[in-house]
Short mmCIF file of the C-alpha atoms (twelve columns), coordinates in Angstrom:
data_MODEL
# 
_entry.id   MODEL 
# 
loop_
_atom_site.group_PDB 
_atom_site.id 
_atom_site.type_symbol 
_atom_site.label_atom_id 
_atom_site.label_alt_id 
_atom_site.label_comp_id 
_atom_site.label_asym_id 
_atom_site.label_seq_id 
_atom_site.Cartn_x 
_atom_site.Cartn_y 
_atom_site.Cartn_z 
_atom_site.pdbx_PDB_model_num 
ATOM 1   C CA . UNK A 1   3.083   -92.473  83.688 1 
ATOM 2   C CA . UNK A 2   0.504   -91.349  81.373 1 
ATOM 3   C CA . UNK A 3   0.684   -90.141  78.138 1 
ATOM 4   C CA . UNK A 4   -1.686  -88.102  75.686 1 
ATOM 5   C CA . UNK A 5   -1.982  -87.352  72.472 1 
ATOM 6   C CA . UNK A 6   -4.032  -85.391  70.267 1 
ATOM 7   C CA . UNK A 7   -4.156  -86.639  66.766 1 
ATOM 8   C CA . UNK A 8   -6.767  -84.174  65.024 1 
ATOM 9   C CA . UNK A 9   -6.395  -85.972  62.145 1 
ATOM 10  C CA . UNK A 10  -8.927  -88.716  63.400 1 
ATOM 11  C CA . UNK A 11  -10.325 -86.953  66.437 1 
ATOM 12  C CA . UNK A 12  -8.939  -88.428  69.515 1 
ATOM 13  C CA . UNK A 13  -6.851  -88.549  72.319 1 
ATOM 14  C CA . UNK A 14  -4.511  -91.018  72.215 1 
ATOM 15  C CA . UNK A 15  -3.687  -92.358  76.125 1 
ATOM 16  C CA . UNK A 16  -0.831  -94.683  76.674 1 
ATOM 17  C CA . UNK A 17  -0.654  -95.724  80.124 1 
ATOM 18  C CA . UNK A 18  2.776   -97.018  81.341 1 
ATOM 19  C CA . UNK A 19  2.931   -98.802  85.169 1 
ATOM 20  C CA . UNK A 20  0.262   -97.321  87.911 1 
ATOM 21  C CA . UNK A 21  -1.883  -94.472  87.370 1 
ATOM 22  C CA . UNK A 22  -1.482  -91.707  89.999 1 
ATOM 23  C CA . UNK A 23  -3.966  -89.460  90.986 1 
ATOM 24  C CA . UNK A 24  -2.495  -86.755  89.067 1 
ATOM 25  C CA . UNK A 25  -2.523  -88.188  85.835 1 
ATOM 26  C CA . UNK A 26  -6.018  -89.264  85.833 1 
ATOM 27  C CA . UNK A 27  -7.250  -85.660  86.305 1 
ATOM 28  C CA . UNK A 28  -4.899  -84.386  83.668 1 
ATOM 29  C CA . UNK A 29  -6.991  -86.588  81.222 1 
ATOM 30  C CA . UNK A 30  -10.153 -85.160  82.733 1 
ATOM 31  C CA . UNK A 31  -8.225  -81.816  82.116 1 
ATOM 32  C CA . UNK A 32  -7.445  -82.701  78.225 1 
ATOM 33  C CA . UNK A 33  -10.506 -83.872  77.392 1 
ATOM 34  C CA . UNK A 34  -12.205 -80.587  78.294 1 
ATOM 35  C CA . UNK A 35  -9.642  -78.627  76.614 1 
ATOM 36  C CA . UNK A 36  -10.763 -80.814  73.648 1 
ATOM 37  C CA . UNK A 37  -14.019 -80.675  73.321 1 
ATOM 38  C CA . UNK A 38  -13.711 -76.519  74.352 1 
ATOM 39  C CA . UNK A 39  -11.192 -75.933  71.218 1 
ATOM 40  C CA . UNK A 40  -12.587 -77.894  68.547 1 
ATOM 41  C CA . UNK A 41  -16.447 -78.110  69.389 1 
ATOM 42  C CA . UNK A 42  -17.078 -81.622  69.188 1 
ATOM 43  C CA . UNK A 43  -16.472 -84.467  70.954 1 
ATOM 44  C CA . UNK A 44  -13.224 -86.483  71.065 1 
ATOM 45  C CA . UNK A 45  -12.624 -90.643  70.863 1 
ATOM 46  C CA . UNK A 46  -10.194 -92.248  72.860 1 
ATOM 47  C CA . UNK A 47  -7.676  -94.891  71.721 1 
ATOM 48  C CA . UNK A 48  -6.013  -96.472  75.062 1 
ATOM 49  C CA . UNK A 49  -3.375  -98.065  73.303 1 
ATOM 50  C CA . UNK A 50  -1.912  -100.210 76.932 1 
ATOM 51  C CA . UNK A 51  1.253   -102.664 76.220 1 
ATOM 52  C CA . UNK A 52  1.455   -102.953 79.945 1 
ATOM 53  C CA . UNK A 53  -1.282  -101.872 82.964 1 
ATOM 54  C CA . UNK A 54  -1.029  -102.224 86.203 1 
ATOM 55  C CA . UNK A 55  -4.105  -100.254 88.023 1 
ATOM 56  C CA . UNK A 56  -3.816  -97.546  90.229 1 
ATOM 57  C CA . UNK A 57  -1.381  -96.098  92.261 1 
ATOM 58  C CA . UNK A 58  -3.033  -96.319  94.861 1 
ATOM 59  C CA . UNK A 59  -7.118  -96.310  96.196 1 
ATOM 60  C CA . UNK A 60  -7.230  -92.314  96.009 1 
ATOM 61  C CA . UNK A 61  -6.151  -92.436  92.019 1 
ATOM 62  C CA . UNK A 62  -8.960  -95.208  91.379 1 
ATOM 63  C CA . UNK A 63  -11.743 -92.803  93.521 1 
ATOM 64  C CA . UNK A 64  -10.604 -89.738  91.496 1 
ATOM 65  C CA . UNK A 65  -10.480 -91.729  87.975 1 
ATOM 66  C CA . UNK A 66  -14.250 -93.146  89.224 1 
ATOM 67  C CA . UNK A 67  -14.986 -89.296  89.506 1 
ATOM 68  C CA . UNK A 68  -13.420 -88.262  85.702 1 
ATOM 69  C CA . UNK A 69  -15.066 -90.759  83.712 1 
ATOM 70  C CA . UNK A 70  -18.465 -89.896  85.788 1 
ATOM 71  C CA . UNK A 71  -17.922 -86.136  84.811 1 
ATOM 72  C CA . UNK A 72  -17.143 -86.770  81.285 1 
ATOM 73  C CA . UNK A 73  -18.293 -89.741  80.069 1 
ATOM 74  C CA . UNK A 74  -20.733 -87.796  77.624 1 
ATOM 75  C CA . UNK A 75  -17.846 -85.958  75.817 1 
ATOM 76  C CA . UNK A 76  -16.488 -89.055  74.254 1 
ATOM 77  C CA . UNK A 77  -18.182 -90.765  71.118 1 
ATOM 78  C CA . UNK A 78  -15.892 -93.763  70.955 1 
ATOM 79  C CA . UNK A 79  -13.047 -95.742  73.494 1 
ATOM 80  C CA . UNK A 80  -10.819 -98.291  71.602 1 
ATOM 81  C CA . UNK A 81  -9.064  -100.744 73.781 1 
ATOM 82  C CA . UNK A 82  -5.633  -101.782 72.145 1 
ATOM 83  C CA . UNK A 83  -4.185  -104.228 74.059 1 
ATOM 84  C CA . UNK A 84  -3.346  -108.126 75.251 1 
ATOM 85  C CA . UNK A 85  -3.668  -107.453 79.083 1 
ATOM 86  C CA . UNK A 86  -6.114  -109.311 80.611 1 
ATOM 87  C CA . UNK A 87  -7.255  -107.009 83.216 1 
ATOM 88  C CA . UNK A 88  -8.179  -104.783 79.630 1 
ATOM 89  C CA . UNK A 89  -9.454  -108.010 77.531 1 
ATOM 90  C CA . UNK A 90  -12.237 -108.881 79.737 1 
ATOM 91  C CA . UNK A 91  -13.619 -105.486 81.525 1 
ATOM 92  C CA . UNK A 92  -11.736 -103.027 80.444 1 
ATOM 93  C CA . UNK A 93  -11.446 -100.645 83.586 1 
ATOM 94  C CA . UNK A 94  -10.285 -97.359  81.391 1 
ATOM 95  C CA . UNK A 95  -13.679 -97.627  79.617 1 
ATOM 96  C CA . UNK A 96  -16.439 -99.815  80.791 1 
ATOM 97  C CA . UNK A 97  -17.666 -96.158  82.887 1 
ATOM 98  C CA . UNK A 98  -18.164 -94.401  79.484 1 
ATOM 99  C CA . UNK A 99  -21.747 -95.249  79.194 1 
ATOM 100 C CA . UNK A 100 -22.572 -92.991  76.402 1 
ATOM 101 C CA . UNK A 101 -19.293 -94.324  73.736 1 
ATOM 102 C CA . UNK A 102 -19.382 -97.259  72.001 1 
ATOM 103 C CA . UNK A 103 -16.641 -99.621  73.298 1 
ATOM 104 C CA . UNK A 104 -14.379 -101.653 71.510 1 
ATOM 105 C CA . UNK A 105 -11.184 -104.076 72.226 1 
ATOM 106 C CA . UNK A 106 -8.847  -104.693 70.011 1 
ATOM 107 C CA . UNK A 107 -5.412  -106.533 70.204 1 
ATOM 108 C CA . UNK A 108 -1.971  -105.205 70.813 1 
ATOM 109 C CA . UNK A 109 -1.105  -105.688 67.299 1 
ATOM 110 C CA . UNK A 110 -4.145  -103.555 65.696 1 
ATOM 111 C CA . UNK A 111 -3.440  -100.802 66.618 1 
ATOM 112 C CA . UNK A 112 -4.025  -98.554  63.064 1 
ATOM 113 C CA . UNK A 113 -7.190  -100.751 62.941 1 
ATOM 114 C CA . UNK A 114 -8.003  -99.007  66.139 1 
ATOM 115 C CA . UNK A 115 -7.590  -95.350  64.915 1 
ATOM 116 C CA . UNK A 116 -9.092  -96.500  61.811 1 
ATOM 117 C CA . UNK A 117 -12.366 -97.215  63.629 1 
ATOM 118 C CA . UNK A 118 -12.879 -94.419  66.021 1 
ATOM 119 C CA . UNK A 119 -12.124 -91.747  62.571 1 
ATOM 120 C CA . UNK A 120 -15.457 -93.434  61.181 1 
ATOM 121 C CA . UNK A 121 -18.428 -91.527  61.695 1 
ATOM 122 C CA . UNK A 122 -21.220 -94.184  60.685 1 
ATOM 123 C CA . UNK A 123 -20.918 -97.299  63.000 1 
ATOM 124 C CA . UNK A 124 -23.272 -99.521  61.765 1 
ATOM 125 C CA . UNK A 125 -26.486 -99.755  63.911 1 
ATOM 126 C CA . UNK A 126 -27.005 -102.647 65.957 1 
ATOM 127 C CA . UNK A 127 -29.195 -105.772 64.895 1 
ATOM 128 C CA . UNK A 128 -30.893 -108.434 66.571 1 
ATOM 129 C CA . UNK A 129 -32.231 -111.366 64.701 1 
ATOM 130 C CA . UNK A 130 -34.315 -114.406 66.219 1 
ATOM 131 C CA . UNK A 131 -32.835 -117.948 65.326 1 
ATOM 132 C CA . UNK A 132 -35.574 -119.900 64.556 1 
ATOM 133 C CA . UNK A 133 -36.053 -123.798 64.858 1 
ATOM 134 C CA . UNK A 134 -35.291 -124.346 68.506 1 
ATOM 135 C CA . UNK A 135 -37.323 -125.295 71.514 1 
ATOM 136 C CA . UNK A 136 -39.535 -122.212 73.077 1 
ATOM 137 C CA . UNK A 137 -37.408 -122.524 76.408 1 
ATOM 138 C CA . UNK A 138 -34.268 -121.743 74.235 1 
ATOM 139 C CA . UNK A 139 -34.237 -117.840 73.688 1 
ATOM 140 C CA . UNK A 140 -31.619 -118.014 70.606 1 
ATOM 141 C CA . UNK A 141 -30.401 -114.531 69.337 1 
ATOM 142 C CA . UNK A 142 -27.555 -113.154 66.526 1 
ATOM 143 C CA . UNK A 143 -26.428 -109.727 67.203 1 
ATOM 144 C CA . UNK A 144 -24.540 -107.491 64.535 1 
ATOM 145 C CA . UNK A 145 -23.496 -103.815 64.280 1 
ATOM 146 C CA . UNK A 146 -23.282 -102.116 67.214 1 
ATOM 147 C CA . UNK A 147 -25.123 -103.766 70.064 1 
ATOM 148 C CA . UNK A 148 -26.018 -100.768 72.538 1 
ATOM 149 C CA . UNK A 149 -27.762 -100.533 75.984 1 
ATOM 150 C CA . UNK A 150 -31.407 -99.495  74.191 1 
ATOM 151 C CA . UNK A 151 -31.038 -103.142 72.055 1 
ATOM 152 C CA . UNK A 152 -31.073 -104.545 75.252 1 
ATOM 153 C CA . UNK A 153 -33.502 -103.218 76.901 1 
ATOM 154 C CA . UNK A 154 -35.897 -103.039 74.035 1 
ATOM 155 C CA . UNK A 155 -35.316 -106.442 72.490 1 
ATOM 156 C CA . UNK A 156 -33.188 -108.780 73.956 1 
ATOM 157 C CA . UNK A 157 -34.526 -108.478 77.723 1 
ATOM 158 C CA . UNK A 158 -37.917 -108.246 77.275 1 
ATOM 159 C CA . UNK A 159 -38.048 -111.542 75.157 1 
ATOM 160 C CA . UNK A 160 -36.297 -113.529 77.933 1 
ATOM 161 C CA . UNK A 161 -38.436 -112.399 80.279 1 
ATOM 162 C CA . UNK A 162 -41.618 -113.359 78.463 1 
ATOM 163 C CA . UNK A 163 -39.727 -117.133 78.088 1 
ATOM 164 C CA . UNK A 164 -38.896 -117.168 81.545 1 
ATOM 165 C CA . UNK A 165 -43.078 -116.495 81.862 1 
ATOM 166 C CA . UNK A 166 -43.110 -119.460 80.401 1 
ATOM 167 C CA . UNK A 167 -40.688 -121.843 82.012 1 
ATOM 168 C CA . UNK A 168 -38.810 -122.209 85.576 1 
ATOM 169 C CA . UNK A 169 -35.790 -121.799 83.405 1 
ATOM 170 C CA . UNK A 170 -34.578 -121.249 79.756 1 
ATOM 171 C CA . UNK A 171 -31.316 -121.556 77.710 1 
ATOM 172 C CA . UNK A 172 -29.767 -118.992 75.948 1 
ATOM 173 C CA . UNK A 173 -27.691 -119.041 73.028 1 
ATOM 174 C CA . UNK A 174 -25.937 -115.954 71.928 1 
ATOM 175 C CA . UNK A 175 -24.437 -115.615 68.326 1 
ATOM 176 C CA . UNK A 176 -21.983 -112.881 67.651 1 
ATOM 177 C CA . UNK A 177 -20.908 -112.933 64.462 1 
ATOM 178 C CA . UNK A 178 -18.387 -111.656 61.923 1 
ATOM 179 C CA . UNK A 179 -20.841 -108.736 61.290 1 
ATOM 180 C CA . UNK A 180 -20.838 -107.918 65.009 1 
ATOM 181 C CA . UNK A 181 -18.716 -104.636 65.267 1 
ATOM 182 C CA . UNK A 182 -18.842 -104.622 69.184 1 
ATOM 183 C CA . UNK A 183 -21.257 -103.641 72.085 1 
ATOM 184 C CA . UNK A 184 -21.508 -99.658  73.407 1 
ATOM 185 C CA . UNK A 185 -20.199 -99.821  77.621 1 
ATOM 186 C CA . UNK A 186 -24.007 -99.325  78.411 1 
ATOM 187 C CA . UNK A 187 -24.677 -102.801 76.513 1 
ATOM 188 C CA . UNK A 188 -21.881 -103.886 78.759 1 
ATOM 189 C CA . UNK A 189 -23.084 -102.864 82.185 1 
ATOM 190 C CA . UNK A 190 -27.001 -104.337 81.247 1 
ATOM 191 C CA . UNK A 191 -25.399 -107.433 80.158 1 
ATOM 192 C CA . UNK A 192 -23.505 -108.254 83.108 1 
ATOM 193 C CA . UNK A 193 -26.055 -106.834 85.378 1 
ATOM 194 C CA . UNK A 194 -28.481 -109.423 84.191 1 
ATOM 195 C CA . UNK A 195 -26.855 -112.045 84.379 1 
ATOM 196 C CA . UNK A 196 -25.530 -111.790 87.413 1 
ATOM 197 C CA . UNK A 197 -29.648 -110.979 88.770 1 
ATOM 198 C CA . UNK A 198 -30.429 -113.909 86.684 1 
ATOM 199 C CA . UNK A 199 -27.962 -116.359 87.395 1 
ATOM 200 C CA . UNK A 200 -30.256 -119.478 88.826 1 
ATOM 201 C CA . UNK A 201 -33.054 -118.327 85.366 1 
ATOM 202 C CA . UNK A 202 -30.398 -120.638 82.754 1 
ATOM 203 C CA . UNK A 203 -29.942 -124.288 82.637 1 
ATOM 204 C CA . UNK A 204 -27.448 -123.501 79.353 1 
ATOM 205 C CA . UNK A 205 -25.803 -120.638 77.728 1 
ATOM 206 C CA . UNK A 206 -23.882 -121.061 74.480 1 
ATOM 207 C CA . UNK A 207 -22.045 -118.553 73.119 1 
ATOM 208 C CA . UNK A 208 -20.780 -118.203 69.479 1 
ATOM 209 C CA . UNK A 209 -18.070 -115.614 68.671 1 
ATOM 210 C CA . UNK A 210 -14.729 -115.457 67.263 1 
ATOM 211 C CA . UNK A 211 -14.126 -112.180 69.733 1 
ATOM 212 C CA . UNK A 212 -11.587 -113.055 71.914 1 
ATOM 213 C CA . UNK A 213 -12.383 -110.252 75.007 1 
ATOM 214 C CA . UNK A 214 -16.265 -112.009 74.530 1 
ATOM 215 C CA . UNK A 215 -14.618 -115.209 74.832 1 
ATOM 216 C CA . UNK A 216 -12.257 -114.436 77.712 1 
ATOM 217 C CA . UNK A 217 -15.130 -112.499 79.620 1 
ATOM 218 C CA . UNK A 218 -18.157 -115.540 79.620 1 
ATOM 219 C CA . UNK A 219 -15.432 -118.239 80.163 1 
ATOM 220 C CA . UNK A 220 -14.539 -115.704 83.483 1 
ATOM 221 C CA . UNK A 221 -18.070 -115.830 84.044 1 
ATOM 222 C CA . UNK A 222 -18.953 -119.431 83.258 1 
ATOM 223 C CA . UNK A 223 -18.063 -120.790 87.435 1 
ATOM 224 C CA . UNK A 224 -20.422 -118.374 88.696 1 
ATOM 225 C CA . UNK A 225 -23.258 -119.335 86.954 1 
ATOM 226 C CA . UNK A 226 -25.838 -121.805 88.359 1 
ATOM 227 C CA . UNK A 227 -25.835 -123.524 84.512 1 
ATOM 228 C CA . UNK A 228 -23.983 -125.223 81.779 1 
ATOM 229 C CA . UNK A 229 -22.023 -122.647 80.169 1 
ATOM 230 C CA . UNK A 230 -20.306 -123.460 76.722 1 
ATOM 231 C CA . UNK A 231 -17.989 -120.944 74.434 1 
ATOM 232 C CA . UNK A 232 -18.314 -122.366 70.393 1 
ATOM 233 C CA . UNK A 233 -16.287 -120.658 67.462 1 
ATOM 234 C CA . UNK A 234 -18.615 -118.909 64.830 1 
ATOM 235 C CA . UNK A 235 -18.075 -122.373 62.375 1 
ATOM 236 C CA . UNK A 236 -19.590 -124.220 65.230 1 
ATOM 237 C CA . UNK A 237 -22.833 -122.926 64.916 1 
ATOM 238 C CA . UNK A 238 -24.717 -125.822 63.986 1 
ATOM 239 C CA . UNK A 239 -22.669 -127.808 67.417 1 
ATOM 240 C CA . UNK A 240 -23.972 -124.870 69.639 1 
ATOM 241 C CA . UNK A 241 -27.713 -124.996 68.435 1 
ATOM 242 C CA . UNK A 242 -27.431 -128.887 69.171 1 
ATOM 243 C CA . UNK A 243 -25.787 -128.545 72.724 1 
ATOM 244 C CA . UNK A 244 -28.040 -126.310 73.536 1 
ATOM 245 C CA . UNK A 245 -31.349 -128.511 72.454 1 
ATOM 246 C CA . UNK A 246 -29.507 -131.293 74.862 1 
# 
């Protein structure tokens, strides 16, 4: 069963799956989504507020949700995840197929910090700053704001391609702060793309970050890579930069 809500009063659909989405329901969200953006002239957030979710019905309903979030991933500005399921947590299958929203988890228990979030109009833009004082095969980066698909593909992977230029293989550390408000789905899909090109390019990769769907996702991703992979709380800063000299 799916259920959805419009709350005007912060301009979004709220969608609360419960057990397997059918084929059905998945179009009806297509379907209300539409209506949406065709009543009120702008375009609608999504909070996916999931105590339970257990996938599809069956293959047809994960085809025809494939096809809705293809067809109308540009009407939605913003998809908050609100939930403690781990098939959510680390690649959140409602959302990671909006690639023009910004994408955000948060846990089952925030879920007024959820609406709160999508009802504000100015995300702060995303940042990259260089961490200086480490080795030139260590490409060492904090990230704050929002980190979208254009601050990757502007900043973060050109640099690691000059390093890599430079050396057989570098190290990465990756600091995500408490001024990191979260990464759009296109930031996402570059990210993991990457990495998963790039696997054999890193003898280390710290990450730093207090997120726990960041967290979950690289420690997922830590046996498939080729390199040391180590997960630090934001207070271990000063550890990570160390490790990652090592």
């Amino acid at each position: 069963m799916l259920s959805i809500e419009i709350d005007e009063s912060i301009g979004a659909l709220l969608v609360t799956p419960d057990g397997r989405l059918t084929k059905a329901e998945v179009a009806h969200l297509g379907e209300q989504i539409e209506t949406y953006v065709n009543e009120h002239d702008a375009t609608p957030a999504l909070v996916i507020h999931a105590v339970r979710f257990l996938g599809w019905e069956d293959f047809g309903a994960l085809v025809k949700h494939i096809r809705v979030v293809h067809d109308h991933h540009k009407l939605i500005s913003k998809v908050a995840i609100v939930s403690d399921s781990t098939s959510l947590t680390l690649l959140p299958h409602l959302a990671d197929h909006f690639v023009a929203a910004q994408l955000r988890h948060f846990g089952e228990r925030r879920l007024e910090e959820a609406r709160v979030w999508v009802s504000d109009p100015a995300a702060p833009p995303g940042k990259i700053e260089w961490i200086d004082g480490l080795p030139r095969d260590v490409v060492a980066l904090s990230a704050s704001g929002t980190i979208t698909a254009r601050d990757y593909e502007e900043t973060i992977l050109p640099e690691i391609d000059l390093r890599l230029k430079e050396h057989d293989r570098v190290k990465l550390l990756y600091h995500l702060g408490d001024a990191f408000d979260g990464c759009s789905a296109g930031a996402v899909w570059d990210d993991a793309r990457y990495g998963l090109v790039h696997l054999a390019d890193f003898s280390r990769i710290a990450l730093v970050s207090d997120v726990d769907w960041i967290r979950h996702s690289m420690k997922l991703f830590a046996p498939l890579a080729r390199g040391q992979v180590h997960v630090f709380h934001n207070d271990e800063l000063d550890e990570a930069k160390r490790w990652i000299k090592a």
